[in-house]
N, C-alpha and C positions, 0 to 999 in steps of 0.2 A: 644118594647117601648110602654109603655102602656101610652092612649090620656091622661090622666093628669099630667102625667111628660112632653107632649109632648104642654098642656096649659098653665102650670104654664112658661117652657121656651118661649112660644109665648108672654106670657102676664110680662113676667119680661124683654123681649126685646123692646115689645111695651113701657113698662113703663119707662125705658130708654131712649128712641126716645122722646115719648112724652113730656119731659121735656126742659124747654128753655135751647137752645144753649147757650155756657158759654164760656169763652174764652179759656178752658179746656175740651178736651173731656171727657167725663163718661168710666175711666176705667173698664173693663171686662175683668175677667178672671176664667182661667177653670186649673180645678186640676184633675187628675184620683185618685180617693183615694184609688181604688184595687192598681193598683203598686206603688203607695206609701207604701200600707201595707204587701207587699209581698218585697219592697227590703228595710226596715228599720230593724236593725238585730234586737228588739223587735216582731217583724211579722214573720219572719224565724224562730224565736225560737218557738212560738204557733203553726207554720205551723210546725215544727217537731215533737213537742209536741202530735199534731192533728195525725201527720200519724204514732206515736209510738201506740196511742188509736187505729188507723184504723187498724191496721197491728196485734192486740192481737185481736180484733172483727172478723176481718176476718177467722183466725185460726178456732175460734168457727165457723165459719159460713161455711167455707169449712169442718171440721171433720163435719157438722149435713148433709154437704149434702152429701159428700161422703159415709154416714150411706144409707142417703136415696136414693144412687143410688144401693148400695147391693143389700137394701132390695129391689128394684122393679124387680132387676136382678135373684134372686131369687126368686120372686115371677113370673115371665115369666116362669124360669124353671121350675117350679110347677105345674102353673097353668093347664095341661093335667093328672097328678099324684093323685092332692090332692082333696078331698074328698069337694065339695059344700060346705057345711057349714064353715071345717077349711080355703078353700078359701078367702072368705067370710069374716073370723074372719081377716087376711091375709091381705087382701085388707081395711078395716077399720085400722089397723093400720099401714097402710102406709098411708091413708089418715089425720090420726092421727099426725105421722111424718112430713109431708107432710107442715098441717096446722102450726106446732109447729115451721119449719125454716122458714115460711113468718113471723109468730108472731115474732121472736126473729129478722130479718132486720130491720122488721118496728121498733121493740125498738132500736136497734142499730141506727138505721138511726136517730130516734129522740134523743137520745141520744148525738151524734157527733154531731146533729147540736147545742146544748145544749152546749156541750163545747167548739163548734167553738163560740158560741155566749160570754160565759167565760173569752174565752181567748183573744178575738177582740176587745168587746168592748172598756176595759178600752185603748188601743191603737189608737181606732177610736175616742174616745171622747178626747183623746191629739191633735191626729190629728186636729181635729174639733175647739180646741182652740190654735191652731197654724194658720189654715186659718182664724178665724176671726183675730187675732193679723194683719195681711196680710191684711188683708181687710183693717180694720181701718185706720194703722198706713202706709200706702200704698197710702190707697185714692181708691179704689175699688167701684164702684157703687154697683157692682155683681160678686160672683165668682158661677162658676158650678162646679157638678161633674159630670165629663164628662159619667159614668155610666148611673147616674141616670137621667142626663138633656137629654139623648140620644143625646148628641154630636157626629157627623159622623165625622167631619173635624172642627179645629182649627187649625191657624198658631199658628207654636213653641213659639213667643213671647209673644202668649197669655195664654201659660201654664205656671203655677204653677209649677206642680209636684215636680221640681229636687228642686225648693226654699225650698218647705215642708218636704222632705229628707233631705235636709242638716241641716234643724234648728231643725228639729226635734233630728237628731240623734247629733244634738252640743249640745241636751239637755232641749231645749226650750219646756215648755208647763207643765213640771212636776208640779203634788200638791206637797205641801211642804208635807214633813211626808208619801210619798203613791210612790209606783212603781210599773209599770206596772207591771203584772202579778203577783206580790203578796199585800195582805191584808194589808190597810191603819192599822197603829199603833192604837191601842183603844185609845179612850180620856183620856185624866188626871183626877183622881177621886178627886171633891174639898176636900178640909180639912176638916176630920170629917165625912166623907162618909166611910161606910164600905162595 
């Protein structure tokens, strides 16, 4: 939890309290948006999607190291046989190797996170205008995510979550013209435009 998630929640509690008493109290409440996004079938499909991409990456990533435990196996065996120099040559290209399958995780890794990024967002920004709708149309002073506010404990009457699954998956929160996971329709070209 890092301290400014851990002040903005100090200072939106404060700033709650702080206000006069109303013959209403100031609703509050708290959403997990990870399992929101992990049990809405839009989030299962990316999350398959994501480990189809991880599971072809890994292939690659296990045949370069399986390459590279050969060759150092061979080169153990060697190493009392072959002649200085070709050692030598031997050992550079296994460091060669070597260098080449960290280069290609770190791309992979950035990569995945790239398409995790892809395929989330436009789910998490539904999400996102689902809980405002919630908020407003609700009466909400404040809602959290329990993630990021570093929430330890809420009573269940004060969670969201299962509200934001179900309206989400009845549908609620779409652009007109766009779905998630694939490319908004191009705009209408005026009359006369070629």
């Amino acid at each position: 939890m890092t301290l400014a998630r851990t002040a903005f929640a100090f200072a939106a509690l404060l700033l709650t309290a702080s206000q006069p008493r109303t013959a209403e109290a100031q609703k509050i409440g708290v959403v997990d948006m990870q399992r929101a996004l992990m049990e809405i079938e839009d989030g299962r499909k990316a999350k398959a999607s994501l480990k189809q991409v991880f599971e072809q990456k890994q292939k690659v990533l296990d045949k370069q190291q399986a390459d590279l435990k050969a060759l150092k196996e061979s080169l153990e065996k060697q190493r009392n046989v072959l002649a200085r120099d070709v050692m030598e040559k031997k050992l550079g290209e296994y460091q060669r190797a070597f260098s080449e399958l960290q280069s290609t995780y770190m791309a992979f890794q950035q990569e995945l996170g790239a398409k995790e990024g892809d395929l989330t967002k436009p789910i998490i920004e539904r999400l996102q205008r689902i809980m405002r709708r919630i908020g407003q149309t609700d009466g909400y002073a404040l809602i959290l995510d329990r993630g990021e506010a570093g929430v330890v404990y809420v009573p269940s009457t004060y969670d969201l979550t299962d509200l934001l699954i179900q309206r989400y998956n009845a549908g609620e929160g779409r652009d007109e013209g766009t779905t998630v996971g694939k490319p908004s329709k191009p705009a209408a070209k005026p009359k006369g435009a070629k």
